[in-house]
FIZAMI-177621 format. One line per 10 residues: their letters; for each residue x, y, z of N, C-alpha, C. Coordinates in nm, 4 decimals, padded with zeros to 6 digits. Example, Ala and Ser with C-alpha at 12.3 -4.5 7.8 and 13.67 -1.06 7.14 Angstrom:
<pts>
AS> 01.3190 -00.5690 00.7800 01.2300 -00.4500 00.7800 01.3200 -00.3300 00.7800; 01.2850 -00.2250 00.7080 01.3670 -00.1060 00.7140 01.2900 00.0030 00.7870
</pts>
This chain:
<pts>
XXXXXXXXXX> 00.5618 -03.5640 03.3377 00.4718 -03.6783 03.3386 00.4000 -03.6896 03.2044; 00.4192 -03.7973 03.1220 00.3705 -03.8053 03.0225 00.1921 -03.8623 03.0505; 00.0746 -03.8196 02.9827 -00.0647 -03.8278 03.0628 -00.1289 -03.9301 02.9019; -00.1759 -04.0365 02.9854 -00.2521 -04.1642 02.9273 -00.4039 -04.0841 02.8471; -00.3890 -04.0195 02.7311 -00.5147 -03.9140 02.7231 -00.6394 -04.0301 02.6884; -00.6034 -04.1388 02.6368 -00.6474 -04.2576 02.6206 -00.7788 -04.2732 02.7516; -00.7001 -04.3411 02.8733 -00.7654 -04.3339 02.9577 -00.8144 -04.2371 03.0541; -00.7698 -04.0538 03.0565 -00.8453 -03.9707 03.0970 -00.9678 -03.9739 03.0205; -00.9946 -04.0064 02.8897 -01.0951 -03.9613 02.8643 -01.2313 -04.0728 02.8906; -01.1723 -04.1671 02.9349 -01.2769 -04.2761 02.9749 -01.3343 -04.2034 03.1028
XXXXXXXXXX> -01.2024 -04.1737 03.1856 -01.2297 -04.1200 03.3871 -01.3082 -03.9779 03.3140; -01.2647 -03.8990 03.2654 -01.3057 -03.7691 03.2653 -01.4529 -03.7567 03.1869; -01.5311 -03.8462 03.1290 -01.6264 -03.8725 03.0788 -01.7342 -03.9385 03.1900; -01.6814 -04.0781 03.2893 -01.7632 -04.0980 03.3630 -01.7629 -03.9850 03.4649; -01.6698 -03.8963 03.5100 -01.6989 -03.8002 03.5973 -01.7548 -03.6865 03.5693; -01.8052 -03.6624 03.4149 -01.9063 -03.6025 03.3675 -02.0619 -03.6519 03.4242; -02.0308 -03.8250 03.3869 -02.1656 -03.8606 03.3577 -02.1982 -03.8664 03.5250; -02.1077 -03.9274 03.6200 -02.1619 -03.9062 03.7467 -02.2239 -03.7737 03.8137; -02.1586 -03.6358 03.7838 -02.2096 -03.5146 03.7954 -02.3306 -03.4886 03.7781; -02.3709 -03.5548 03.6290 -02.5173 -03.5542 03.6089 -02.6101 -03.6112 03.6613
XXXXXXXXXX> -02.6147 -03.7472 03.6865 -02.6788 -03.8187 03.7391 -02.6537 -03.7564 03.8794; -02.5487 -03.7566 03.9999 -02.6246 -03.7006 04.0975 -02.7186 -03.5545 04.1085; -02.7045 -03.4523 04.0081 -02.7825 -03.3514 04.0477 -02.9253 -03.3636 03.9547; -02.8953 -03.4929 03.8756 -03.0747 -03.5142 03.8156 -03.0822 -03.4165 03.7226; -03.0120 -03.3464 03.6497 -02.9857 -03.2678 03.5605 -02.9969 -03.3415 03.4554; -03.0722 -03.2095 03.3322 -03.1042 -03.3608 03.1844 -03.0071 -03.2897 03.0456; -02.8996 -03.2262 03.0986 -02.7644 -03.2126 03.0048 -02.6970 -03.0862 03.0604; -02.5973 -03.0529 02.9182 -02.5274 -02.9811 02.9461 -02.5287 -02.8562 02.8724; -02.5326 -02.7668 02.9300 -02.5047 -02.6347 02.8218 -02.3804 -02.5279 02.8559; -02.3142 -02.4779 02.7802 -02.1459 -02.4306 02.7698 -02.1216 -02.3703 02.6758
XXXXXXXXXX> -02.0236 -02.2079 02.6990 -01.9967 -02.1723 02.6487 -01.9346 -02.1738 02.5398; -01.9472 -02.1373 02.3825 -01.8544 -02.1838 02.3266 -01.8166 -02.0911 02.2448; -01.7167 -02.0858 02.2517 -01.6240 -01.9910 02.1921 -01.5314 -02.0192 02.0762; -01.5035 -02.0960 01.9998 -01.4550 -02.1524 01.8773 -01.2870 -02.1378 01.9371; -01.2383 -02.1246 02.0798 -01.1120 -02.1957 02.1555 -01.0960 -02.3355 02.1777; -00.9582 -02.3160 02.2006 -00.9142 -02.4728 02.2394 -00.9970 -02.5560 02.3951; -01.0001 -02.4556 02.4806 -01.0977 -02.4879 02.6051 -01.2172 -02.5269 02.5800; -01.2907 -02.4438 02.5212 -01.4626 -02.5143 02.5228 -01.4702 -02.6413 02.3985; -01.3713 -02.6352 02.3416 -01.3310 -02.6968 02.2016 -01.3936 -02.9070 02.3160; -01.2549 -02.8639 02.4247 -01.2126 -03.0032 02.4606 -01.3694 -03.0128 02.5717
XXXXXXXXXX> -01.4071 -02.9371 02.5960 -01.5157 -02.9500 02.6939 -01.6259 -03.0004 02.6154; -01.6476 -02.9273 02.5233 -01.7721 -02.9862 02.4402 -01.7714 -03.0955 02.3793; -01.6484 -03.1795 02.3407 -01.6253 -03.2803 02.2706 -01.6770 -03.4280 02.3876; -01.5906 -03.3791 02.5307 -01.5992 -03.4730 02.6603 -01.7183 -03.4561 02.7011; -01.8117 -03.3202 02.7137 -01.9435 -03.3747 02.7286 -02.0370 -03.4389 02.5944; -01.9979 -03.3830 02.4959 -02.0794 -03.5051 02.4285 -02.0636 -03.6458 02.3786; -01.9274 -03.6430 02.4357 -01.9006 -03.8209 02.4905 -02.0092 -03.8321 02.5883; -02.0050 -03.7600 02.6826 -02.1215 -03.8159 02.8127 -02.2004 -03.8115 02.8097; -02.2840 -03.7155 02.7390 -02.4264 -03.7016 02.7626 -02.4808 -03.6746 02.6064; -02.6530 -03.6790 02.5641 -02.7026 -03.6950 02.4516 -02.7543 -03.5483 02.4757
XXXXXXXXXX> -02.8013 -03.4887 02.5639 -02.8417 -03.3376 02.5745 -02.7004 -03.2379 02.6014; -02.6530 -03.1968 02.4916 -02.5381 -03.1174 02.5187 -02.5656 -02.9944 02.4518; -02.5347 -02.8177 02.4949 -02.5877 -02.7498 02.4046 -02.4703 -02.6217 02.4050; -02.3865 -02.5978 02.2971 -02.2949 -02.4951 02.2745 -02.3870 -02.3910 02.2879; -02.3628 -02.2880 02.3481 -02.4293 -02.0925 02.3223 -02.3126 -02.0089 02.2927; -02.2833 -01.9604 02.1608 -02.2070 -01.8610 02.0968 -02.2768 -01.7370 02.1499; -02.2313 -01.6194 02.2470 -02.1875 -01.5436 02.2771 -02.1613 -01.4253 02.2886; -02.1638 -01.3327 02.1705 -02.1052 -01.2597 02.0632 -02.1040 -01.0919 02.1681; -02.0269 -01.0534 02.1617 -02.0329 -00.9159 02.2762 -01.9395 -00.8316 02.2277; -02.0005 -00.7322 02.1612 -01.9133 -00.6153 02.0540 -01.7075 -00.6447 01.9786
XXXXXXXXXX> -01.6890 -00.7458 02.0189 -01.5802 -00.7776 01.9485 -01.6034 -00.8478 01.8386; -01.5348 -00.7968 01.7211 -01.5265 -00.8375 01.6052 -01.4964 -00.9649 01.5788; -01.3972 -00.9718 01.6672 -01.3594 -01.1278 01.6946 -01.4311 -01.2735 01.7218; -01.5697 -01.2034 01.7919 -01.6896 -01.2941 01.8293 -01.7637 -01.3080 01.6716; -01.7428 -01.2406 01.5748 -01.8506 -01.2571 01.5204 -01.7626 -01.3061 01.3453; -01.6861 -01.3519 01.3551 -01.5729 -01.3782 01.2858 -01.5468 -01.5428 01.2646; -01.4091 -01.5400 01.2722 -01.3273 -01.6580 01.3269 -01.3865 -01.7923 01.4579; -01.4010 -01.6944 01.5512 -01.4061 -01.7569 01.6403 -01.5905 -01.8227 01.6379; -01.6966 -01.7410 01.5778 -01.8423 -01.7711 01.5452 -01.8268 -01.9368 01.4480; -01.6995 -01.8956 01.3483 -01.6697 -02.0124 01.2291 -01.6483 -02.1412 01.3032
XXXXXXXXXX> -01.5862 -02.0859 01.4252 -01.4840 -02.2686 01.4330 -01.6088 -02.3002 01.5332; -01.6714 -02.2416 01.6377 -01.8024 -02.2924 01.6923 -01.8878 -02.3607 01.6213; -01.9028 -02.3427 01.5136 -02.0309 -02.3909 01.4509 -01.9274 -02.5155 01.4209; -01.8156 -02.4989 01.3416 -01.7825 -02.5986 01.3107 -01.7732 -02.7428 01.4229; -01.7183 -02.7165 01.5411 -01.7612 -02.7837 01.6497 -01.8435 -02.8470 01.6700; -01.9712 -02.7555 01.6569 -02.1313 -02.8246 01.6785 -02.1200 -02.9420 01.5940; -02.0716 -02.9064 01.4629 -02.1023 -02.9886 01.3034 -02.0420 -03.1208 01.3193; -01.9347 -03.1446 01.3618 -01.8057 -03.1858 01.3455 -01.8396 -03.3424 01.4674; -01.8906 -03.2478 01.5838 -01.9509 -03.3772 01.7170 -02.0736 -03.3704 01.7120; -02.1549 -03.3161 01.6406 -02.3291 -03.3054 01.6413 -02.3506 -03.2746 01.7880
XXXXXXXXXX> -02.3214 -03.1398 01.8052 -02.3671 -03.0881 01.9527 -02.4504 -02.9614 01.8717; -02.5614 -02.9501 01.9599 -02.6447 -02.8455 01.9316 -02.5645 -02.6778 01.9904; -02.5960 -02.6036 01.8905 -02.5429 -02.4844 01.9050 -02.6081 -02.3551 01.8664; -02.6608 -02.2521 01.9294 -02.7442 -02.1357 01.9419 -02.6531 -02.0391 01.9910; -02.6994 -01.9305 01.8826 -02.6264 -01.8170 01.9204 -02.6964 -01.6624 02.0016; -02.6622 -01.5972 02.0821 -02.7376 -01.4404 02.1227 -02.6234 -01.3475 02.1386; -02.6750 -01.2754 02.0601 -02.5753 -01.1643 02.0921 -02.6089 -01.0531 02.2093; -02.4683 -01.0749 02.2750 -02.4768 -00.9651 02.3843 -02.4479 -00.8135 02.3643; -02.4132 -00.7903 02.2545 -02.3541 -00.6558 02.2394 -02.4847 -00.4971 02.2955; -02.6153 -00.5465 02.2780 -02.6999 -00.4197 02.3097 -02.7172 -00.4393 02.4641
XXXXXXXXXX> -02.6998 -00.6004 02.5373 -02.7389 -00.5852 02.6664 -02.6079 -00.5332 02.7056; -02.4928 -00.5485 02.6938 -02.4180 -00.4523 02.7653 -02.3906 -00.3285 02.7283; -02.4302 -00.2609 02.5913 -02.4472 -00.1650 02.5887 -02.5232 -00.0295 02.6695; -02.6501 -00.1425 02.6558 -02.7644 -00.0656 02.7603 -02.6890 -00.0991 02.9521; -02.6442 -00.2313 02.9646 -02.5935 -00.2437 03.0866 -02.5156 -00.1258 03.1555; -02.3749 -00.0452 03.0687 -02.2971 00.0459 03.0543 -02.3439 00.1418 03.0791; -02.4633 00.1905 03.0377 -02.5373 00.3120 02.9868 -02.6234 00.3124 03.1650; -02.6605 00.1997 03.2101 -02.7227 00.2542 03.3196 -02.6514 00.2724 03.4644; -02.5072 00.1829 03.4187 -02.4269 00.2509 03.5490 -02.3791 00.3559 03.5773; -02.3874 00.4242 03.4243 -02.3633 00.6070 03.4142 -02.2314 00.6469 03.4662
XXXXXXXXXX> -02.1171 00.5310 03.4651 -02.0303 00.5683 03.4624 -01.9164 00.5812 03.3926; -01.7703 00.6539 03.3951 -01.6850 00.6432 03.3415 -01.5921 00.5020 03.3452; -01.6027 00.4227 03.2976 -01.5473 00.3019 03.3464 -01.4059 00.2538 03.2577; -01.3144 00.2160 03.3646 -01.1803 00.1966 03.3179 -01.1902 00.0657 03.2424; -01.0781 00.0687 03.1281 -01.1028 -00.0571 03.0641 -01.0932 -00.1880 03.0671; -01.0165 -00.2221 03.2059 -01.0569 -00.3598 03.2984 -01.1604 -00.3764 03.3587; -01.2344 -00.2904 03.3521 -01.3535 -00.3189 03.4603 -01.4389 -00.3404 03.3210; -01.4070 -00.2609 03.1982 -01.5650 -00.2567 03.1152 -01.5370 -00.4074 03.0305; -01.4014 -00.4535 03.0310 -01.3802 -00.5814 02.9830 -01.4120 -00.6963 03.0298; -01.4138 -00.6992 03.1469 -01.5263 -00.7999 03.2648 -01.6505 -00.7856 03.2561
XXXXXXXXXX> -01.7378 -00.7130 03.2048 -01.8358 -00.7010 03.1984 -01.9053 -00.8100 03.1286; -01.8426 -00.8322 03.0069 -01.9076 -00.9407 02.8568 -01.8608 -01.0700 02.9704; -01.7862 -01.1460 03.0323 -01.7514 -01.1992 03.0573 -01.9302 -01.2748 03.1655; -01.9120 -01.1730 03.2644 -01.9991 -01.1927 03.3339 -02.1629 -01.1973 03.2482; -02.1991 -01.1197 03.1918 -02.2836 -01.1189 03.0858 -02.3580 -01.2498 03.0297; -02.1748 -01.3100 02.9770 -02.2108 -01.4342 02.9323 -02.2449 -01.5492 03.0592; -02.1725 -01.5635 03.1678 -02.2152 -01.6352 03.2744 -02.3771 -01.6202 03.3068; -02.4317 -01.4974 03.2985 -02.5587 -01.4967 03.2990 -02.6584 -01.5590 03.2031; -02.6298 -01.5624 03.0817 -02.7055 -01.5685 03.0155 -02.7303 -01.7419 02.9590; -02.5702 -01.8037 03.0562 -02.5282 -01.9562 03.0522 -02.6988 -01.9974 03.1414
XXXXXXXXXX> -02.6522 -01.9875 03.2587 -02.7201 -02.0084 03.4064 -02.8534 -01.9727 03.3487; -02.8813 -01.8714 03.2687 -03.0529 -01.8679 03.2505 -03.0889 -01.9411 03.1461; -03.0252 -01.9848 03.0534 -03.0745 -02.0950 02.9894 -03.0707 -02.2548 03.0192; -02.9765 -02.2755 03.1339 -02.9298 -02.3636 03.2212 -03.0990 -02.4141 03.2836; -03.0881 -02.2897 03.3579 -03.2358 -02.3214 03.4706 -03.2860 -02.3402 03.3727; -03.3286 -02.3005 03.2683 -03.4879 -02.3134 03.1613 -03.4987 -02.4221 03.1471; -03.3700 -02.5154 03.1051 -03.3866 -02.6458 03.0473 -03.3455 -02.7644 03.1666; -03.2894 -02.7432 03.3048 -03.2505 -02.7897 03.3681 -03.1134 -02.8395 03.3483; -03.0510 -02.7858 03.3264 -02.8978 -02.8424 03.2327 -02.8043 -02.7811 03.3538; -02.6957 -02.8569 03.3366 -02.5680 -02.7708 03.4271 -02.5014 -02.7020 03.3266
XXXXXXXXXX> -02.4260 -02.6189 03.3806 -02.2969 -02.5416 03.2951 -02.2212 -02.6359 03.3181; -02.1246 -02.6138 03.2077 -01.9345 -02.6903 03.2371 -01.8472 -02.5401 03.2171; -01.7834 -02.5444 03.3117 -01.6903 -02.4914 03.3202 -01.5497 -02.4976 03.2234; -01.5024 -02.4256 03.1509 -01.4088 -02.4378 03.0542 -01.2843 -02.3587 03.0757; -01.2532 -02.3232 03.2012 -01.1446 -02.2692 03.2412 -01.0189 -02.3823 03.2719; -00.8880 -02.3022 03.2432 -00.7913 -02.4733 03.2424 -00.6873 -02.3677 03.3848; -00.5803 -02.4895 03.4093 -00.4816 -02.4939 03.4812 -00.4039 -02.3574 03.4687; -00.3408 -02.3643 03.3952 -00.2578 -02.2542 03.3405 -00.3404 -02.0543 03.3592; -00.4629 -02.0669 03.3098 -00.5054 -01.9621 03.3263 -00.5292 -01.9574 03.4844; -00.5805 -02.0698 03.5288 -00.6362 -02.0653 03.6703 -00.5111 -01.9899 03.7929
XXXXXXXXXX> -00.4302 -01.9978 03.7572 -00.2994 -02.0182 03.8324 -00.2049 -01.8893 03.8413; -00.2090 -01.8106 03.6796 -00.2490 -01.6452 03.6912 -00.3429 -01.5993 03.7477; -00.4629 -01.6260 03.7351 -00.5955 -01.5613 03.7830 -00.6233 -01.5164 03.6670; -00.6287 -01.5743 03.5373 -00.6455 -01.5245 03.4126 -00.7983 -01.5581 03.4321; -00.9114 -01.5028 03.4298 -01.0313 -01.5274 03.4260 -01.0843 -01.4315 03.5542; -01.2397 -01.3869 03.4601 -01.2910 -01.3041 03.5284 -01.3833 -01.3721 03.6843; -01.3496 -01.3350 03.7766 -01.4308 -01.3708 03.8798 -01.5911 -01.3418 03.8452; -01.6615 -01.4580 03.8734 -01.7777 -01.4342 03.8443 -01.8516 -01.4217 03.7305; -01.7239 -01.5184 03.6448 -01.7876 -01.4408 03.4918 -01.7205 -01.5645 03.4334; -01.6359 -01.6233 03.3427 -01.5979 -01.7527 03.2956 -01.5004 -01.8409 03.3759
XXXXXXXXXX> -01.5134 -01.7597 03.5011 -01.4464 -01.8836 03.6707 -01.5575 -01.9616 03.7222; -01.7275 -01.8999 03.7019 -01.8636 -01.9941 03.7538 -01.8717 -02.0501 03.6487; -01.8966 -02.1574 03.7718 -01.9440 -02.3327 03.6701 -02.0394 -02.4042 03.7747; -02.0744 -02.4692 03.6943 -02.1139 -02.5971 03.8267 -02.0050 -02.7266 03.8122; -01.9249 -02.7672 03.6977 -01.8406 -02.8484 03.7099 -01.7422 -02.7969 03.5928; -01.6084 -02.8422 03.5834 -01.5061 -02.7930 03.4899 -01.4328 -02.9180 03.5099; -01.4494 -02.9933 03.3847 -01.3808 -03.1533 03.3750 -01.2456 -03.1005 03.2999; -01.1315 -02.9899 03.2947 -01.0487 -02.9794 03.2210 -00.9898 -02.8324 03.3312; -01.0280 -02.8899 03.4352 -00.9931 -02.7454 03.5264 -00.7849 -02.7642 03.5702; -00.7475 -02.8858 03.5712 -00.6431 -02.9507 03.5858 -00.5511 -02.9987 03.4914
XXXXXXXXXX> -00.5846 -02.9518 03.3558 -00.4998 -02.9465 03.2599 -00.4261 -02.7939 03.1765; -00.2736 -02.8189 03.1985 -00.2474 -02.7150 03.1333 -00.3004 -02.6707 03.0104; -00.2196 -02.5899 02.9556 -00.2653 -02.5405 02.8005 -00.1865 -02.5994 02.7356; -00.0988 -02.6606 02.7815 00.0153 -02.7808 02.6685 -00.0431 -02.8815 02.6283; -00.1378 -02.9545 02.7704 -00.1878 -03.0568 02.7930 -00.3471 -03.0340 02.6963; -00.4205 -02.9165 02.6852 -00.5215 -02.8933 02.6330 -00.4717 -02.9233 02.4728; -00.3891 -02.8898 02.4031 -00.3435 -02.9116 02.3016 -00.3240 -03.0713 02.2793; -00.2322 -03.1354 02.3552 -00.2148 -03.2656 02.3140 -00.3289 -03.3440 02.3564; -00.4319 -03.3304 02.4213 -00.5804 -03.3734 02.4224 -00.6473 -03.3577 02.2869; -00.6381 -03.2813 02.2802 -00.7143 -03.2090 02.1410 -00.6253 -03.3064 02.0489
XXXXXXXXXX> -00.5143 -03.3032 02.0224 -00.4508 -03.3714 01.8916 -00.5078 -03.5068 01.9080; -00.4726 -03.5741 02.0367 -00.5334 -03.6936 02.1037 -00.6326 -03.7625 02.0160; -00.7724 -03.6571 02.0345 -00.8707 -03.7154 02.0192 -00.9484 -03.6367 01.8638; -00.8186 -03.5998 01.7817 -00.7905 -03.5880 01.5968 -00.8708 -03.4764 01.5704; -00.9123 -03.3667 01.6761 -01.0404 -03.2148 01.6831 -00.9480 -03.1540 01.5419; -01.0170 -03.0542 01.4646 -01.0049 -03.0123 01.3812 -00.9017 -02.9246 01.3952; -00.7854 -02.8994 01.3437 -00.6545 -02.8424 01.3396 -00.7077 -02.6843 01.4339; -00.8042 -02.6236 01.3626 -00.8393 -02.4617 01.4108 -00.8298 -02.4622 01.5620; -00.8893 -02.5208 01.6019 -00.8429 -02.5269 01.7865 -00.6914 -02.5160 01.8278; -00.6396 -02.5882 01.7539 -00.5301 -02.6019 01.8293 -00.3852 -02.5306 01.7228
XXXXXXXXXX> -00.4270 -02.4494 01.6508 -00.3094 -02.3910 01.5778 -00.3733 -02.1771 01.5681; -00.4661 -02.1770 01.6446 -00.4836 -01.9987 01.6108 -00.4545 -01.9883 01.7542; -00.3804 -01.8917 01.7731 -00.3504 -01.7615 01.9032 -00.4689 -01.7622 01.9728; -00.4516 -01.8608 02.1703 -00.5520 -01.8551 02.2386 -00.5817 -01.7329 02.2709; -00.7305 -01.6989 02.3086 -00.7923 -01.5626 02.2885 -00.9042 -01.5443 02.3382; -00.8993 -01.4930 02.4073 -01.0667 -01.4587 02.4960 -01.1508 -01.3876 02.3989; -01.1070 -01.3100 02.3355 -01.2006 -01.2822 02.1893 -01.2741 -01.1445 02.2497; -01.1769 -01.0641 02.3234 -01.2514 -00.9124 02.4596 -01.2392 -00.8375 02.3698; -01.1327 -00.8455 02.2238 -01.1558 -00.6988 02.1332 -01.0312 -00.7351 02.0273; -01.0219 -00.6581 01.9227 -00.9929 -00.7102 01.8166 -00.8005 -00.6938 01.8274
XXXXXXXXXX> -00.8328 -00.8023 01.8258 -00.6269 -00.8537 01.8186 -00.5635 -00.8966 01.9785; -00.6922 -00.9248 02.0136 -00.6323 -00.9514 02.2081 -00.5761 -01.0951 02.1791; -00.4717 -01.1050 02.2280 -00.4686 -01.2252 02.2641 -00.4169 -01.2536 02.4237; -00.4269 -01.4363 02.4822 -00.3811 -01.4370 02.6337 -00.2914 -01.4147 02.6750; -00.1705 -01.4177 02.6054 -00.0468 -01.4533 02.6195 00.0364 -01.2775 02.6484; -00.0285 -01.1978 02.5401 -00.0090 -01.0845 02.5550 -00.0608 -01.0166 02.6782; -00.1672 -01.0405 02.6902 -00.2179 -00.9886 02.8068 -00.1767 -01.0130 02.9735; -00.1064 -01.1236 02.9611 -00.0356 -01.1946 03.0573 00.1306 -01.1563 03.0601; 00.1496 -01.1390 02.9727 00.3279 -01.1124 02.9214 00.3617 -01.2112 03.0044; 00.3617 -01.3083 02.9497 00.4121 -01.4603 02.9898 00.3033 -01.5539 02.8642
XXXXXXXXXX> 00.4408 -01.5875 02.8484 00.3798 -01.7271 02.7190 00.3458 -01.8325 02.7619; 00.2301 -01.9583 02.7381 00.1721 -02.0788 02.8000 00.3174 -02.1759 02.7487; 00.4424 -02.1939 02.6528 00.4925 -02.2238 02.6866 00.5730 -02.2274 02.7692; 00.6164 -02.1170 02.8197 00.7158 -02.0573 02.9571 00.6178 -02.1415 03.0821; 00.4877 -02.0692 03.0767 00.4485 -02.0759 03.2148 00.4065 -02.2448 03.2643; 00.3891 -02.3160 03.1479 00.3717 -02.4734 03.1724 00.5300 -02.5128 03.1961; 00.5975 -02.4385 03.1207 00.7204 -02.5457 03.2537 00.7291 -02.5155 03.3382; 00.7111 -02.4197 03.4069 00.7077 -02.4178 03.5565 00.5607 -02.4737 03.6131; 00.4961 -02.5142 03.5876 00.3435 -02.5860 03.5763 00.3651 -02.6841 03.6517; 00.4387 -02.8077 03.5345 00.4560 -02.8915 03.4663 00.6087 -02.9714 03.5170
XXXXXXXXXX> 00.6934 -02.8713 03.4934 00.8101 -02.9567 03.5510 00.9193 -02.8653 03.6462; 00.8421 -02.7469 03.6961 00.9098 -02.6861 03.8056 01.0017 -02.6074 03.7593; 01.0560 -02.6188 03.6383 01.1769 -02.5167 03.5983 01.1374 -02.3269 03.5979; 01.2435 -02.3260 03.6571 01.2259 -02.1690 03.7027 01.2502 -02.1015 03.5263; 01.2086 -02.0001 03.4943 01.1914 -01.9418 03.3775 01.2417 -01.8212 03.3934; 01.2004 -01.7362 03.2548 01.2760 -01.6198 03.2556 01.1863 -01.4760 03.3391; 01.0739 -01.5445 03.3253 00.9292 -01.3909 03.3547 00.8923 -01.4925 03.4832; 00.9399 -01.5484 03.5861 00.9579 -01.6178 03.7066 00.8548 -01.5245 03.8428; 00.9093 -01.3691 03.8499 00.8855 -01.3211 03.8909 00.7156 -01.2621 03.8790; 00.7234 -01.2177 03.7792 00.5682 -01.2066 03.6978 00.4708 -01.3126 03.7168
XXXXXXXXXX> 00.5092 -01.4216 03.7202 00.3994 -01.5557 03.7171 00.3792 -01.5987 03.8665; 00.4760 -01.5197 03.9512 00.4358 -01.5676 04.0898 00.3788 -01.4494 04.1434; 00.3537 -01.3498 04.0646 00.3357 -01.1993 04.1206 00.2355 -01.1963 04.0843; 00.1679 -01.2772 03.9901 00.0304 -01.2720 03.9478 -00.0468 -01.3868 03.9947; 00.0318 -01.5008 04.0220 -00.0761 -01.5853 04.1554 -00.0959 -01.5448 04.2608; -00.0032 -01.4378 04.3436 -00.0441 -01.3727 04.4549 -00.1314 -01.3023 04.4298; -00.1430 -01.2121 04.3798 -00.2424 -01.1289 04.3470 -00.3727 -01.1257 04.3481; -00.4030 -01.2631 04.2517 -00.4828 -01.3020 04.2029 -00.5574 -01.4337 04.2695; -00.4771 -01.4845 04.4103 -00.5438 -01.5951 04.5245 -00.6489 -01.5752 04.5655; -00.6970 -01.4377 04.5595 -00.8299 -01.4423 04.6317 -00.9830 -01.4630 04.4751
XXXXXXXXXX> -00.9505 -01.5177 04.3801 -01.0334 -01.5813 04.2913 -00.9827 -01.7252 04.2991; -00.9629 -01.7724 04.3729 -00.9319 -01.8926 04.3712 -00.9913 -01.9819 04.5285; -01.0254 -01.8820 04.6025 -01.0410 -01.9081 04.7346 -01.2271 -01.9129 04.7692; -01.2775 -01.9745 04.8432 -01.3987 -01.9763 04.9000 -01.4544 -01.8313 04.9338; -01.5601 -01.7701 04.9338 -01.5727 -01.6135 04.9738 -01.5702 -01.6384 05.1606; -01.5063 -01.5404 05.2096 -01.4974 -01.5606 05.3647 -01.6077 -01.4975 05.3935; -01.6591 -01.6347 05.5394 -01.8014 -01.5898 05.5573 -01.7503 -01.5773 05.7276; -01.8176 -01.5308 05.8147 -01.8397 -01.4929 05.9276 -01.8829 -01.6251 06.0194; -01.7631 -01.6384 06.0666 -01.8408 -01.7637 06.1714 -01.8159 -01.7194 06.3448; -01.9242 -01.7331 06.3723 -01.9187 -01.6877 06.5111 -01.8756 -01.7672 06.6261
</pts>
């Protein structure tokens, strides 16, 4: 299906601006990470709204304080969205230090993740702002994203677009080449990238997305939506 980016971004802008207006909220504030995801999020909310506010992040990867710090700002510059930075690296240091435990390195890599969700939501409440959610299709569908940590939002206007589709949005609407030509990257430690971490490439896994064709790592990409269904699901509550 070839996608009218033309007119998503008219729909995907008023369904920003309706979000706001029903919860009486007076903008937006979102992670930003100098990626192609918060790249397209921040651009569509500041189509919608005049209170929009990037928060850079930074949590002991080199990577945060680099490259990815550069193309954020550039972002801010580029759409005049306001952008503030905190570094997390001593609160999870000290965080680490008081669970006093030995912790495996998936668990201590979720940590910054969640960290940052916190520190979204408390500047959120301060100013009355919602989060946007900047998680896309493609990751959603592995379970690429930490539960509780860059999966909370209060809305995600780009939750339904692949990572093919995040790219030709981005070209779409002429964003500065850096989004859409460096190795997507959660930015968890120096040289991570998604694709690796997934062993499945966003081109492989969008054709089966996208146009159903069975692939070569077939097995892997359905072995990791099982897996991974219960971040995707409502928490089960007890009904009597």
């Amino acid at each position: 299906m070839i996608r009218d980016y033309e007119r998503e971004t008219v729909q995907r802008v008023a369904f920003i601006q309706d979000v706001l207006r029903e919860s009486g909220a007076g903008g937006i504030v979102f992670g930003s990470s100098g990626g192609k995801d918060s790249a397209l999020v921040g651009i569509l909310c500041r189509m919608a709204a005049e209170n929009v506010l990037g928060v850079i992040l930074p949590c002991e990867s080199s990577m945060n304080f680099g490259q990815d710090r550069d193309d954020a700002y550039l972002l801010g510059k580029h759409y005049e969205i306001e952008h503030i930075e905190i570094d997390l690296t001593n609160a999870k240091t000290a965080f680490v230090d008081c669970l006093n435990y030995d912790l495996p390195d998936f668990v201590n890599i979720n940590i910054a993740p969640r960290l940052r969700m916190a520190a979204l939501y408390a500047i959120a409440a301060k100013r009355n702002f919602l989060v946007a959610g900047t998680g896309n299709r493609s990751e959603g569908y592995m379970g690429y994203f930490t539960k509780w940590g860059d999966g909370a939002s209060d809305f995600n206007p780009i939750s339904d677009l692949t990572v093919t589709e995040i790219f030709e949005f981005l070209e779409h609407l002429k964003a500065p080449a850096t989004f859409t030509q460096k190795a997507p990257s959660a930015g968890l430690f120096e040289g991570q990238t998604d694709e690796t971490d997934m062993g499945v490439s966003y081109a492989e896994l969008d054709k089966f997305l996208l146009k159903g064709e069975m692939v070569p790592n077939m097995d892997k990409i359905l072995s990791a939506n099982r897996k991974s269904a219960h971040k995707r699901q409502p928490i089960p509550r007890f009904r009597p």
